[in-house]
N, C-alpha and C positions, 0 to 999 in steps of 0.2 A: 558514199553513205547518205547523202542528202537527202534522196529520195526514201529512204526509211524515216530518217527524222519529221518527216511529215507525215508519216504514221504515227510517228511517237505522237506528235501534237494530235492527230486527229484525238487518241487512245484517252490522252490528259485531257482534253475537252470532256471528254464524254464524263471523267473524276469531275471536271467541274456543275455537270449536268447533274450528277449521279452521287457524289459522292457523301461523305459527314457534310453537316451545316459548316458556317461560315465562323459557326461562334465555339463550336468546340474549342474547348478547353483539353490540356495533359494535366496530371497531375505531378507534382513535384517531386512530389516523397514517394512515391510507388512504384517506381520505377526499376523494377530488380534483374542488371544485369551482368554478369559476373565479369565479361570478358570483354565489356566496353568501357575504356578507365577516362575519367575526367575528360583529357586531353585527347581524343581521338577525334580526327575531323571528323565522322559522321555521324558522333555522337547524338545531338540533336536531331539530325534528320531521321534518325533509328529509333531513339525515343518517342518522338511524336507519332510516328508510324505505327509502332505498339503502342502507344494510347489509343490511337484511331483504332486498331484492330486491322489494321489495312497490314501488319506483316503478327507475326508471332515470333515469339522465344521458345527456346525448346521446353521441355518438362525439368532441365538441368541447369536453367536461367543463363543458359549461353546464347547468344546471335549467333555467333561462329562467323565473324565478318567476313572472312580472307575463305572460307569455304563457298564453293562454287554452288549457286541456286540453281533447284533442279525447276526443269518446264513442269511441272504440275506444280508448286510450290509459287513458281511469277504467274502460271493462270490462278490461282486460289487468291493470291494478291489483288491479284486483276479484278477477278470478280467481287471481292468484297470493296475493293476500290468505287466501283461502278454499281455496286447495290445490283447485280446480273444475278439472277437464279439459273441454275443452269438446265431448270425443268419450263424455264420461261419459253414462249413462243418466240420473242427475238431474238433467245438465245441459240435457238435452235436453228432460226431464217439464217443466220449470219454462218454459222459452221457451215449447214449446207450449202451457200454461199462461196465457199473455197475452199471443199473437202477435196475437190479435182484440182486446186492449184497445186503447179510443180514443187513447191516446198511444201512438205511435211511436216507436222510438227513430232512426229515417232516418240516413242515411250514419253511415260512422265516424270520416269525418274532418273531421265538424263540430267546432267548439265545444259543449260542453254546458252546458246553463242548472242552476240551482240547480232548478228544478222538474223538468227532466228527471234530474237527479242523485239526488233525492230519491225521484220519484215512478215513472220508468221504470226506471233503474239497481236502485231496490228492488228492487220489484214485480218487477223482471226475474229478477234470484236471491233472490227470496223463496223462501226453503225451511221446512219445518214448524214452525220452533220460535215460533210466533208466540203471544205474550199479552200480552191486552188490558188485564192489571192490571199493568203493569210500569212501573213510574216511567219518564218521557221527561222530567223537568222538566231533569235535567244533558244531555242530548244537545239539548235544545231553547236551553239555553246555549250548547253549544258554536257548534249552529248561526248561533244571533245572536252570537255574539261573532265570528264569519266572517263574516256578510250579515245584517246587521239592515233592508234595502229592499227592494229588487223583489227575487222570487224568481225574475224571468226573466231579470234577471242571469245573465250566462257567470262559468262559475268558471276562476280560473285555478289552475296549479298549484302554486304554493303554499298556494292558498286547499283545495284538494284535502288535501293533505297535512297541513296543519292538523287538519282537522275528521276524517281519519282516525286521525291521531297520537293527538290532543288522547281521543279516547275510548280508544284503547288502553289509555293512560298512566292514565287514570280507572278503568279496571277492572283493573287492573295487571299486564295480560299484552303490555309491553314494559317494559324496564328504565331506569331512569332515566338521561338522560342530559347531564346539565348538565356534564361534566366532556370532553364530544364535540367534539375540534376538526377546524377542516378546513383541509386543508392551505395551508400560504402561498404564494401567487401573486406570480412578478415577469413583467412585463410589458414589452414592449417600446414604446416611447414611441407609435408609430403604429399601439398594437392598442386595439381596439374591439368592446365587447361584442354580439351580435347578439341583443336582443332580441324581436327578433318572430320568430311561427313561421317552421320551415325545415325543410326534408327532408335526405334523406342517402343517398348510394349508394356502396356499396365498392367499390371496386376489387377485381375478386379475384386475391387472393395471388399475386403473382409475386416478391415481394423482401419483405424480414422486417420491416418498417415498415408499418403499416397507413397506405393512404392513402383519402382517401374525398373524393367533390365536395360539397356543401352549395348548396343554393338556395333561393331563397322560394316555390320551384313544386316540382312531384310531377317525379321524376326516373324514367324510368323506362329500362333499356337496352334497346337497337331492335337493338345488330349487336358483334358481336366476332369479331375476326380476328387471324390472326400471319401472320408472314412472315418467313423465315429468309432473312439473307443470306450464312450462314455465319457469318462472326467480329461480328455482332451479329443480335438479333433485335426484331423489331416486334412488339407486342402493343398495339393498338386496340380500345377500346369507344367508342361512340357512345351518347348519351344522352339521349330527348327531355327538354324542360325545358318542363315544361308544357305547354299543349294548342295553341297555335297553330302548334307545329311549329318552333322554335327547339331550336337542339342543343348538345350538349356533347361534344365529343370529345379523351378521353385516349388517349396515346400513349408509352406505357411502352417505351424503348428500350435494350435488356440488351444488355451488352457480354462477351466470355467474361472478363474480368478481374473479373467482380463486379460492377461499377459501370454504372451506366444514367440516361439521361434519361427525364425526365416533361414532354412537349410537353402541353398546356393550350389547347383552340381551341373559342372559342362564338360560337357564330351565330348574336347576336339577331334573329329574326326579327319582331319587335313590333314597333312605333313607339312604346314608351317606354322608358324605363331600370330594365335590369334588370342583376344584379350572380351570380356565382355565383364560388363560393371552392375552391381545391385542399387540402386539409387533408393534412398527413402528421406523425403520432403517432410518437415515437421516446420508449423505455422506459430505465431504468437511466441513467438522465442525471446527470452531475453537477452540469456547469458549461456554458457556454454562452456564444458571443463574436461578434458582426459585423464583419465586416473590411470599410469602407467602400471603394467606387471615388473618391467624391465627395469624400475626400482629396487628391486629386488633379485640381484646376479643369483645365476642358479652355477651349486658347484657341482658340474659333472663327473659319477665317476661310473665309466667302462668298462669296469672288471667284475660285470654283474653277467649271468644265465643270459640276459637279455643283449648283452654287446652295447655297441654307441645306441642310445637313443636321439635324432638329430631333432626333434621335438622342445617345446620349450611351456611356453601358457599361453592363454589370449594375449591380445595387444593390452585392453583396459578396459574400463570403465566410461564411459562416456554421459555424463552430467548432465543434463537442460532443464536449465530453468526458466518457466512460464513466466509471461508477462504477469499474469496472476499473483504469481509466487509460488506453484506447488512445483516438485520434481517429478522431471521422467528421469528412465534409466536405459540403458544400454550394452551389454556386456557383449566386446566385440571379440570374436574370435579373428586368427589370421587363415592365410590362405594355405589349402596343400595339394600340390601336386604330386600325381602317383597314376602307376600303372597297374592295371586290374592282371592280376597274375593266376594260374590254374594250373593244376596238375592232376589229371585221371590216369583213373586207375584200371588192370583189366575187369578187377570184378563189378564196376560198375558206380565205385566212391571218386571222388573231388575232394582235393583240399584247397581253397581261395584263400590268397593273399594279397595283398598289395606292395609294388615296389614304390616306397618314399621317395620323390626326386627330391623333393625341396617344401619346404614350410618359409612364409611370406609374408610380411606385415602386408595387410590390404587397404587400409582407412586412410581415407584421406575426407576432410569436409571443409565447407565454406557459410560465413552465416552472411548473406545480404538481408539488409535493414532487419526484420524480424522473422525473416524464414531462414531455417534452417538443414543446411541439405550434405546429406553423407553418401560417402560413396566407397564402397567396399568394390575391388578389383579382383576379377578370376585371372591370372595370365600364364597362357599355355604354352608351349612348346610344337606341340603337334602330337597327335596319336598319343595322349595321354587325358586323365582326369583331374579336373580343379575344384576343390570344393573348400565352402565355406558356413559358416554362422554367424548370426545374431541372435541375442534372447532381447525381447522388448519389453518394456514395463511402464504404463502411468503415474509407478510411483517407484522409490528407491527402493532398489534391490535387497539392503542392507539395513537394517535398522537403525546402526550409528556407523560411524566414520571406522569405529576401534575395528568392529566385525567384517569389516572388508581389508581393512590394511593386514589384518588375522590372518585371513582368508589368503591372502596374497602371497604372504611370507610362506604359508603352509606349503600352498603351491609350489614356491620355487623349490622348498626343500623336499618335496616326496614328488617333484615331477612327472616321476617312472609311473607312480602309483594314482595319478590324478588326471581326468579326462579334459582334452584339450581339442585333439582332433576327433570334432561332432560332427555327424552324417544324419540325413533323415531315417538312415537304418541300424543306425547305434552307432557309437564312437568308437576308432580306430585306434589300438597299442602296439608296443613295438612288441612285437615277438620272440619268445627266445631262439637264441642261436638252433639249438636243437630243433626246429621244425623244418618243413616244408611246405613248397615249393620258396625258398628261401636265395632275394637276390644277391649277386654275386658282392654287391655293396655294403651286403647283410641290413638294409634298410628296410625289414620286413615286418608290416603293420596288418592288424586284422581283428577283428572284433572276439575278444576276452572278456568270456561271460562275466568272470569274478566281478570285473570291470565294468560291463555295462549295466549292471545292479549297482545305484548310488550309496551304499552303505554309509561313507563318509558325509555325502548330503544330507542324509535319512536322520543320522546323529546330530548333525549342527543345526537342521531344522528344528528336532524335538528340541535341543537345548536353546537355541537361540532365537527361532521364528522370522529370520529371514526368511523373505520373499526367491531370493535366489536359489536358495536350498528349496525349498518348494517346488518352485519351478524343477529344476534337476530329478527330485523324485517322480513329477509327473512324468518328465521326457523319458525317465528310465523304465517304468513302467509301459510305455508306447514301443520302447525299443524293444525292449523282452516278447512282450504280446509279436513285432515283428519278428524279430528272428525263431520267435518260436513256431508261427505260421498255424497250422493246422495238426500239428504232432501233439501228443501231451505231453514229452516232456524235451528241453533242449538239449540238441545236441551240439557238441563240437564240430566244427567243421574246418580246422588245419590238424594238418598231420603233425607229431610227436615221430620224431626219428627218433627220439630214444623208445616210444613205446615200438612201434617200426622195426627196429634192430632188436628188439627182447620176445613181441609177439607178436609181429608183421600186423600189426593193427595200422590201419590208416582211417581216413577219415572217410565219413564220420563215423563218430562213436560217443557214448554217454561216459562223464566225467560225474561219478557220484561224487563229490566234493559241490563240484560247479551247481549241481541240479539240489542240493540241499541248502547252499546258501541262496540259492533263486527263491526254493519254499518257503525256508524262513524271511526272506525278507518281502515277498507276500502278504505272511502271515501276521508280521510286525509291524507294520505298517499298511496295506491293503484297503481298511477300515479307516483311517484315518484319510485317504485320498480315494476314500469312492471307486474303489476298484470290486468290479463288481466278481463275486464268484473267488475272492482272494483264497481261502481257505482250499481251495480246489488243488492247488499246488501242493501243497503239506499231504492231505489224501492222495492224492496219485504217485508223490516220489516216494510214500511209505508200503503203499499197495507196491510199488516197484522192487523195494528191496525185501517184501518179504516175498515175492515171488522167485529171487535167486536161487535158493535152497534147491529149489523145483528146475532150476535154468540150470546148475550147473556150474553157475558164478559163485566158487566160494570156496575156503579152505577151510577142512576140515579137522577140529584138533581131537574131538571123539565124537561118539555118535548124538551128542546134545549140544553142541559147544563146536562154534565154526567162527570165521572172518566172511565178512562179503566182500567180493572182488572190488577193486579202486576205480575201472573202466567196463561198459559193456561193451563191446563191438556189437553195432548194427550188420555188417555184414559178415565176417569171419568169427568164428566157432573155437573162442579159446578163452581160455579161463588166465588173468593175470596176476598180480602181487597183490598183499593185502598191505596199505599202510598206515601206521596207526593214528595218523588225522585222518585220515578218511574213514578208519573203521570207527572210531568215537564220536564223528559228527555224525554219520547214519543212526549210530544207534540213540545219539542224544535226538534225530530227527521221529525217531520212533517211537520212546521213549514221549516227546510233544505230543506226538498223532493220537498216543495212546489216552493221555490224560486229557485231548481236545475232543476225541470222539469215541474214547470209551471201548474199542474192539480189542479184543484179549489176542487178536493173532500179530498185532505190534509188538504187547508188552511180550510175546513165546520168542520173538526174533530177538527182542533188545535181550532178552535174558540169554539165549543161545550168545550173544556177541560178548556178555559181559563177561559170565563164564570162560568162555575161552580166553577173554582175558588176563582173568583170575587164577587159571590152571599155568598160564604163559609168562605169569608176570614176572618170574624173576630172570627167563630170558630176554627180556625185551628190555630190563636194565642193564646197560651196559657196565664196564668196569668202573670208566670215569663219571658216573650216574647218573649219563645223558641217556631216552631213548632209543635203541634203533629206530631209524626209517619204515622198516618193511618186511613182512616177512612173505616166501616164496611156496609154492604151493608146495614144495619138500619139507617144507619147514623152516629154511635158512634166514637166517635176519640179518641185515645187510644195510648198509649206509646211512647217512649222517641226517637226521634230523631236521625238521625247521627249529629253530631259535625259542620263537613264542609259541608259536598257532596251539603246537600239541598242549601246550600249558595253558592259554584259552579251555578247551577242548575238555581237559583232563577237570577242570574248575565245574565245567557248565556239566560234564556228568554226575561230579557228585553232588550238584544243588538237585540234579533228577531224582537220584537214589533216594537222598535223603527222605522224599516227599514221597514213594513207593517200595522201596525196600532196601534198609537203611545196613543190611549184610553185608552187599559192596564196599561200604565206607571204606572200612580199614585198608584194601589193597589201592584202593582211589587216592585215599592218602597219603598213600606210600610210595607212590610214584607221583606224585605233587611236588613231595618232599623231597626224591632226589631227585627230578628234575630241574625244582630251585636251585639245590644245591650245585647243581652243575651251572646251570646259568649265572651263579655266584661267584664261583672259581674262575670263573672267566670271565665278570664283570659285564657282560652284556646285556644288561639290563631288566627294564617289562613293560610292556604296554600298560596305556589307562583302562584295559578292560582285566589284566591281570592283578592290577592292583585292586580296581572295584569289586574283582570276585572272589579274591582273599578275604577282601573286608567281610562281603556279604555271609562267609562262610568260618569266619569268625580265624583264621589263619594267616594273619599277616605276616608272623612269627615265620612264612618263608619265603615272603618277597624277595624275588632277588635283587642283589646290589647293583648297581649300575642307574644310568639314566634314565627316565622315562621317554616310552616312545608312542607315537599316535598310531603307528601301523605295524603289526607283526610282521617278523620278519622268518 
């Protein structure tokens, strides 16, 4: 080995030609490294090394000491060592100089051995000051007090740093540093140091937080795009993750209020398990809090249309508070893995699903000195999808403390009905049993319009003026706009095996319930968040349903007096059940369109549906003076009812009538009346929008008994 180490000294010479002055200084306090604690021998010689700028820390405040230094990593050392430019004329004499020597120095992002450290690395910036009579007997120390075995040993970084330090400090051109501490590290229970090498790609700069992804492969980005929706914007990188073609895609979503989400989606495409991390760095930190979901046990019950949901809520809330004193906020979602599932059809329809593996706490974080750094984990299995969120905010989410612990409780208890797993293309629900392509685990998730319209946000915004409800309304907005695409109006896109088994309908097809609570909730809010052309929706799904008559979607009970169908199929040619939520939201939808723009061919439709009502109405009461469900284009009326919805429904028609023609009333009433009554006999309660539309309609005289509840059921 000897004769390498007289490389080494030529190499250190030239540090002491070349290198920082004599009087540089570290600093004490600034030091932030996660994964080198007090007592590590190379503490010191690492720390002063990252004050000189002579090594770096990753973007994740790790050294990663016991990880192997790659040869492009000890030349970038090297050079900044030496104050070499590598556009310099000697920099150039010297490579040319021993580009035909039999050692190579090949890729630079191998590993390098002690002999190519010694003997290429030299040899490589060897510059003229070479003598032959010059003591090597302490650099031949230092070297074995580093590697006293095989010389084709990989060096690691620490081991680097050592043997560069350890001779500085011997010819005394760095300053002694025994009194060097590095900063104190608190950690959060489920963080973990990452050890072995990893790569790193920034995000670039759209919001004052550095964020960057981390992986065990070469990151490289393949595509970047934006998309303005107006009152938010999209900004997308895509990022290969190694070489077999496995991607990484971030999805940074700005809202004009400041505040933006980071969707999180990787595509293992491998068949084995591979993991990649969201990093986002926040500065000036003081203090630091989790506000858990998981306070709040959720009581599952299974014996719902929709089967197990294996779903749960976000992790929490995540707290920072500024040296200043103001709050940021953080609402961290967990991770889920799942596999993109499909099933075509021959005439030329798809129904997509997802099969659920698993949902995952992801957060882990650590605060050194005043920066503070989180770290949400994707972890894969192979040949599946991991995706995640964060919403971010400069200021609290929540106006007081009460309206998030609220918030929280809500969550656990309506689970089913509250969105958790968030995507850059709308958030993902369990499915009911009854669909397809539905896996054999029945873990089968996929985007439910009712669902991806924040109605529950939309409400606790107007009431409360949380920032988080806010935020939610924008992203719901941005989700709709996508799934709706370039159509006018949304369709469904999982198949209904029950519609399937009754009218071979598959997907897709249009769900008039789904497309009239999209309208209205447009129309209710659109205005209020800058959405441009909001009213647009309300006119096209009315223009929609007064075009069935003419389509063929519809039952007819005489020749003025009809039902409009529940579903249109896009591609198959059949007319299905009419049910009586769906047929009273249409016409309460029409009925709007009529009094917001005034066209007499809404109010001909809404009057055609009421009518038939009116003619039908004492079939559609049943014995015990519930509802039917449904009636069939024969005429038949057939099965059990929702609970509340129709009694919403039945409320919201006659506040119409009343205000356009007030002849309806009486039969309005009278099926208000016994469907209270029914919900009475059987104590099942009424939602807060049943009881508010009694009040408003001066009829509380038939609330029903029971509990109050926040969601129809």
């Amino acid at each position: 080995m000897q004769k390498y180490v007289k490389h080494i000294f030529l190499i250190l010479i030239a540090v002491l030609a070349f290198a920082a002055p004599s009087n540089a200084q570290a600093a004490n306090d600034d030091i932030k490294i996660i994964d080198i604690p007090q007592n590590h021998q190379s503490k010191n010689q690492i720390a002063a090394l990252l004050e000189l700028d002579i090594l770096q820390v990753d973007p994740d405040f790790q050294f990663r000491p016991k990880s192997r230094i790659t040869k492009g990593e000890a030349e970038q050392a090297i050079n900044r060592a030496l104050q070499i430019s590598q556009s310099s004329k000697r920099y150039k004499e010297v490579k040319n100089l021993f580009q035909n020597r039999e050692i190579n120095t090949g890729s630079n992002t191998m590993p390098i051995t002690y002999k190519e450290l010694t003997g290429e690395l030299v040899q490589g910036y060897l510059i003229y000051t070479y003598n032959e009579n010059l003591n090597v007997d302490f650099i031949n120390n230092i070297i074995m007090s580093t590697n006293n075995e095989d010389n084709s040993q990989y060096v690691t970084r620490a081991e680097f740093a050592s043997v560069l330090y350890n001779f500085l400090n011997e010819i005394h051109r760095i300053p002694e540093t025994e009194k060097l501490l590095v900063n104190e590290t608190n950690y959060s229970p489920s963080f973990q140091l990452s050890n072995d090498t990893v790569y790193f790609a920034k995000i670039p700069a759209l919001v004052e937080e550095d964020i960057y992804l981390r992986a065990p492969e070469q990151l490289k980005l393949i595509s970047e795009d934006s998309i303005d929706f107006g009152h938010a914007t999209d900004h997308q990188f895509i990022y290969l993750v190694g070489t077999i073609g496995s991607k990484a895609t971030v999805t940074i979503r700005t809202f004009n209020n400041g505040d933006y989400f980071v969707f999180t989606r990787f595509d293992n495409l491998t068949g084995y398990h591979q993991k990649i991390d969201l990093i986002q760095i926040e500065q000036n930190v003081q203090t630091n809090h989790l506000y858990r979901y998981d306070r709040y046990p959720i009581i599952r019950d299974d014996e719902t249309v929709f089967g197990q949901d294996i779903t749960s809520y976000p992790t929490g809330l995540l707290r920072i508070t500024k040296e200043d004193g103001s709050i940021e906020e953080q609402m961290i979602g967990k991770a889920y893995k799942s596999v993109q599932l499909s099933m075509e059809y021959e005439d030329g329809g798809k129904s997509l699903m997802r099969n659920l593996l698993a949902e995952s706490e992801s957060l882990s974080f650590a605060q050194v000195g005043n920066s503070f750094l989180s770290i949400n984990t994707l972890s894969s299995s192979g040949h599946d999808i991991v995706e995640h969120w964060v919403m971010n905010s400069d200021n609290a989410l929540f106006k007081t403390d009460s309206h998030r612990e609220e918030w929280m409780k809500e969550t656990a208890e309506y689970y089913i009905k509250r969105n958790n797993w968030y995507t850059a293309e709308g958030p993902l629900n369990k499915m009911a049993t009854s669909t397809e392509p539905l896996p054999k685990s029945g873990h089968g998730y996929g985007r439910n319009l009712l669902l991806v319209k924040e109605d529950r946000a939309l409400a606790l915004y107007k009431q409360q003026g949380d920032r988080y409800f806010e935020n939610l309304v924008h992203n719901s907005f941005v989700n709709l706009d996508i799934f709706k695409g370039d159509r006018t109006y949304w369709q469904t896109e999982v198949t209904s095996t029950y519609l399937k088994g009754l009218y071979n309908i598959t997907a897709p097809f249009i769900d008039t319930r789904f497309n009239e609570q999209i309208a209205l909730f447009y129309y209710n809010s659109g205005e209020l968040f800058n959405v441009k052309d909001y009213k647009e929706p309300l006119r096209n799904y009315a223009d929609l349903l007064v075009s069935q008559k003419e389509q063929g979607h519809i039952i007819e009970v005489d020749e003025d007096s009809f039902y409009i169908s529940d579903y249109f199929p896009i591609i198959q040619k059949v007319t299905t059940h009419s049910s009586m939520n769906h047929v009273l939201g249409g016409m309460n939808l029409l009925l709007l369109a009529y009094q917001e723009f005034g066209d007499e061919k809404y109010l001909v439709t809404a009057r055609a549906i009421m009518t038939a009502i009116e003619k039908d109405q004492h079939k559609w009461i049943r014995d015990n003076g519930d509802i039917w469900y449904k009636i069939s284009s024969d005429g038949t009326l057939v099965g059990d009812d929702y609970q509340h919805l129709t009694l919403e429904d039945l409320i919201n028609a006659y506040k119409f009538w009343s205000k356009i023609d007030p002849t309806y009333l009486t039969t309005i009433e009278e099926m208000i009346a016994s469907k209270s009554s029914y919900l009475s006999s059987e104590t099942l309660g009424y939602t807060t929008k049943i009881y508010n539309g009694l009040k408003d309609i001066g009829m509380l005289q038939y609330l029903p008994k029971g509990e109050e509840r926040t969601d129809a059921k």
